[in-house]
C-alpha positions in Angstrom: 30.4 107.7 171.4 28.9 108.3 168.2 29.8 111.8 168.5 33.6 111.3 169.2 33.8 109.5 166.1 32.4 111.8 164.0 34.6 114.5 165.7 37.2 112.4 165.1 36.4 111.8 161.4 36.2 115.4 160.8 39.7 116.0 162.1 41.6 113.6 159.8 39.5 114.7 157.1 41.0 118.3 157.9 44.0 117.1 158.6 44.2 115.4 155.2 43.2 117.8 153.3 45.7 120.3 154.7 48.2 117.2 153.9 47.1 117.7 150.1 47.6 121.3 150.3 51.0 121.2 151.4 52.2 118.4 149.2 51.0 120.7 146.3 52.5 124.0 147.0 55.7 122.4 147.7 55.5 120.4 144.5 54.7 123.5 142.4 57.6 125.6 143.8 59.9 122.4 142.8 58.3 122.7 139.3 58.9 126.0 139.2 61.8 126.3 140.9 63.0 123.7 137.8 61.4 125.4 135.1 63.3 128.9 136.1 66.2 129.8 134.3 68.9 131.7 136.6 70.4 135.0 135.4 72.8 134.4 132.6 71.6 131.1 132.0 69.6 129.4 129.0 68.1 126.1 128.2 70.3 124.3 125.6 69.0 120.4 124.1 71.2 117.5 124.9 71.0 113.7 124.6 69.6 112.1 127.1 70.7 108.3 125.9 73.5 107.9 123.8 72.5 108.6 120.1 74.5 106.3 117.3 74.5 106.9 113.5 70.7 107.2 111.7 68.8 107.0 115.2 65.8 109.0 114.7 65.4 111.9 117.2 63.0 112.1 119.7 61.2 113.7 122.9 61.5 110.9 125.6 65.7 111.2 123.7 66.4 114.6 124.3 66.7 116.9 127.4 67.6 121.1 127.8 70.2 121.5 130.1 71.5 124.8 131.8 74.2 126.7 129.8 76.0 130.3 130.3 74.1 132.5 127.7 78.2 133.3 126.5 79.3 129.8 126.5 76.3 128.3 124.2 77.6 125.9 121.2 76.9 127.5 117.5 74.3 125.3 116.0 72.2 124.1 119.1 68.7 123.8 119.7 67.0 126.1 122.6 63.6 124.2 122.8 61.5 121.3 121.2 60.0 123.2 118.7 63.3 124.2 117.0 64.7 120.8 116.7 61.9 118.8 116.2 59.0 121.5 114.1 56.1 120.5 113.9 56.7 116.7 114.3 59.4 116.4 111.6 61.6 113.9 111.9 65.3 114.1 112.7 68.4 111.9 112.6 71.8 111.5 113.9 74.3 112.1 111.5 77.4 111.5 113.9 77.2 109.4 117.6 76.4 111.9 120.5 77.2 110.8 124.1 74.8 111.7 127.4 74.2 115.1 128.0 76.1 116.3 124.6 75.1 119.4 123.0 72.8 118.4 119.8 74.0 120.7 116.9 73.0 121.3 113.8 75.9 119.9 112.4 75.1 116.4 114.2 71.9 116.0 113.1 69.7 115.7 109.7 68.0 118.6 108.1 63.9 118.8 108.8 62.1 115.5 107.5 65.6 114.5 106.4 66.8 110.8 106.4 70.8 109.5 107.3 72.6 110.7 103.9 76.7 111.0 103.6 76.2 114.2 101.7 74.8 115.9 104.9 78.2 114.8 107.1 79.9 116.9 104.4 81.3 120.4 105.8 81.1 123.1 103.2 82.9 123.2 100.3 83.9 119.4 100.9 83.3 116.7 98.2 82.6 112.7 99.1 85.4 110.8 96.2 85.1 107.1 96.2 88.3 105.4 95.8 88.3 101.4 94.7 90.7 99.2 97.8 90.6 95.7 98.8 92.4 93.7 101.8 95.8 95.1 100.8 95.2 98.7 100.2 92.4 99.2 102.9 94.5 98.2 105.5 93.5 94.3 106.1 89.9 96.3 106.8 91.2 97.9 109.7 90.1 101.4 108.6 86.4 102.1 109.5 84.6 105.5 108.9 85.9 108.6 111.1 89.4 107.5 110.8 92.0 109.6 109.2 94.1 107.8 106.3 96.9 108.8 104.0 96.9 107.8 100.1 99.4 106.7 98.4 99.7 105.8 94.5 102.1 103.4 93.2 102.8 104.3 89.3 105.5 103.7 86.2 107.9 106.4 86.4 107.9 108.5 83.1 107.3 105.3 80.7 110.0 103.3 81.7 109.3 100.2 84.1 110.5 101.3 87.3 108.0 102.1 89.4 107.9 105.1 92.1 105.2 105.5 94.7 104.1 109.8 95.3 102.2 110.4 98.5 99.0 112.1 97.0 97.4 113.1 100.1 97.9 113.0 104.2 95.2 113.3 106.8 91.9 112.5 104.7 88.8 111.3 106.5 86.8 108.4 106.1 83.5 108.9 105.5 82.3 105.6 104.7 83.4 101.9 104.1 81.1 100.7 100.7 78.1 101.9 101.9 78.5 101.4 105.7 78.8 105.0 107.4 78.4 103.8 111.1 81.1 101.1 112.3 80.2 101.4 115.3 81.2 98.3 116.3 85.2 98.8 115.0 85.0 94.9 114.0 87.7 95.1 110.8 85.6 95.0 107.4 86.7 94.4 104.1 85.5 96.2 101.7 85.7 97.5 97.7 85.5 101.2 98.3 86.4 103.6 100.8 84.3 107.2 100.5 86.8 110.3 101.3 86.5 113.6 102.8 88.2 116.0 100.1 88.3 118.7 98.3 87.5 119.6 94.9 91.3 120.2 93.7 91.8 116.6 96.0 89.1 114.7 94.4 90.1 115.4 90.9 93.9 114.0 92.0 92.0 110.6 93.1 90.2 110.4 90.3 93.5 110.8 87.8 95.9 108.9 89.8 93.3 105.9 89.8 93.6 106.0 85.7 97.6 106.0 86.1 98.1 103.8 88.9 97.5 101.8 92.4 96.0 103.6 95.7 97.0 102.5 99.2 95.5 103.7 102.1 97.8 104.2 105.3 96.1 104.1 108.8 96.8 107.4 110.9 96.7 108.0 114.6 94.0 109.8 115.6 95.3 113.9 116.4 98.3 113.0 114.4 99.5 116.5 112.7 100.3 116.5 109.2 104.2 115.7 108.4 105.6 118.0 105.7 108.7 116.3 105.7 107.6 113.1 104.1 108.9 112.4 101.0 106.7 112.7 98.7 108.0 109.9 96.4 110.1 106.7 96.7 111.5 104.6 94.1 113.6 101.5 93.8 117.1 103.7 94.5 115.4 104.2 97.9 114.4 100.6 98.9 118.8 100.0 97.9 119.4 102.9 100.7 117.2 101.5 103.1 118.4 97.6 103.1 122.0 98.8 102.9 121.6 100.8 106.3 122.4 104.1 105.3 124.0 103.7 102.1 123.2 104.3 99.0 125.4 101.3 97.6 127.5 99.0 100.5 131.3 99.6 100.7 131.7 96.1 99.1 129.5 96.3 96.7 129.8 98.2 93.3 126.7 98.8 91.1 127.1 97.1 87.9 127.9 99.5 84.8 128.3 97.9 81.2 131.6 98.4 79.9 131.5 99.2 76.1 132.1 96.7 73.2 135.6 96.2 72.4 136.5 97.3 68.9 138.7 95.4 66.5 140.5 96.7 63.6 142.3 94.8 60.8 144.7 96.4 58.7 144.0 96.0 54.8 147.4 95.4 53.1 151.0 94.5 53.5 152.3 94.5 56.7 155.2 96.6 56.9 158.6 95.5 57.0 160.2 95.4 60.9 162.4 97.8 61.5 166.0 96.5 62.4 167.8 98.9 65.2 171.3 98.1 65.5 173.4 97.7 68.8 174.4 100.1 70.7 177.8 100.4 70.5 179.4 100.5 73.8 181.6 103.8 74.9 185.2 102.7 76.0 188.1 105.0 77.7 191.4 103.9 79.2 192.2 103.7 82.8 196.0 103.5 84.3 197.0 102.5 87.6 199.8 102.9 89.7 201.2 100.3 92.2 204.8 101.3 93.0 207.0 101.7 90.4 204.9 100.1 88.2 202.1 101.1 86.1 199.6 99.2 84.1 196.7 100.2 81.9 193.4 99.3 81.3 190.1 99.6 78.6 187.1 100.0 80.8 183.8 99.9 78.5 180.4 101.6 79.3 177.2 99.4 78.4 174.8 101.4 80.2 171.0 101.1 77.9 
């Protein structure tokens, strides 16, 4: 009996470790199986969570995924040791999505914090522009969104005023000193921070001096419109309430009439002069009845 057991213990020790054997080999295939990357095929760093504005970048928050070697995005990161070198911190610059490709352009430089100038494309300028509740859109326009400006201004030193679109399709980078607005709640702030150009950001900074700026909300994708006028004044606001008119039929615009002169004669007035009567034209007429025949004076008094 003692025997058996022993016999029997020996087995399932055999048997187990056999067990192990398998279970290790098949598990090191997987691995490597994994680890392979097919022919045409590279490893390519993605998010694994969902990455928002000025979350630091890290191992257990990235994944490599399998790309086409002629399909990879410029600007992305083929292993840990590019993106992350020697422990140097990273952050997101713009949100990233699950499994989206993490570019250069998305995140900070190498031991590099959140900063607007980084979210700046090359040869782009950050212009702040001063708006409140009016002007900003009630707080309605967040960062990311795409805005017109408008400047409202005395038209060549009279008082009329005109208002000139200055520029279509700007982006937003920031809202005071908020960058994120993530949550899309509506804000309102003092300044908004725009995406310009040099040429652009020396027309925001002139046509603040000379007059009002207006932001206008734009749908996002919407293309620029070149047939926008680019100013309105007070003539236009008449054609618009009048339906099509520049003036109604009914209705005349109001022109001064000039001053009526008087002039008084110095001196005797002259004497009236005195036309006499016409005198009227007479000629005879005769007329026959029978035998008889009278005559008469027929007189023209024609004027």
């Amino acid at each position: 009996m003692r025997r058996q057991t022993l016999i029997a213990l020996g087995v399932a020790l055999l048997l187990g470790l056999f067990a192990v054997y398998l279970g290790n080999v098949f598990l090191s295939r997987t691995e490597q199986k994994a680890a392979a990357v097919p022919d045409g095929m590279t490893k390519v760093a993605v998010a694994a969570v969902p990455l928002d504005y000025g979350v630091e970048i890290t191992p257990d928050k990235i994944r490599f995924a399998d790309y086409p070697v002629s399909s990879v995005p410029p600007g992305s990161f083929r292993s840990i040791s590019q993106l992350l070198p020697m422990g140097k911190r990273r952050v997101a610059l713009r949100p990233m999505l699950v499994n989206e490709p993490i570019l250069a352009n998305k995140v900070s430089g190498e031991g590099q914090g959140a900063s607007i100038a980084a979210l700046l494309p090359d040869g782009k300028r950050a212009a702040a522009v001063r708006i409140n509740d009016v002007s900003g859109v009630a707080g309605f326009v967040q960062p990311n969104d795409s805005v017109d400006v408008l400047v409202t201004r005395q038209a060549g030193g009279s008082d009329a005023q005109v208002t000139d679109l200055l520029l279509q399709n700007v982006r937003v980078i920031a809202i005071d000193q908020d960058a994120k607005g993530a949550d899309g709640a509506p804000t309102v702030g003092k300044t908004a921070t725009l995406e310009v150009d040099p040429l652009d950001a020396q027309k925001l900074a002139l046509a603040q001096q000379v007059g009002q700026l207006s932001l206008v909300l734009r749908k996002p994708g919407d293309v620029q419109d070149s047939t926008v006028a680019t100013t309105v004044s007070l003539n236009d606001l008449r054609y618009s309430l009048y339906g099509g008119a520049r003036y109604p039929a009914a209705a005349v615009p109001y022109r001064p009439t000039a001053p009526r002169t008087t002039v008084r004669r110095v001196g005797p007035r002259p004497s009236p002069v005195v036309r006499a009567a016409p005198q009227p034209r007479t000629s005879n007429v005769q007329i026959v009845r029978g035998t008889e025949g009278n005559s008469y004076e027929v007189g023209d008094y024609g004027s």
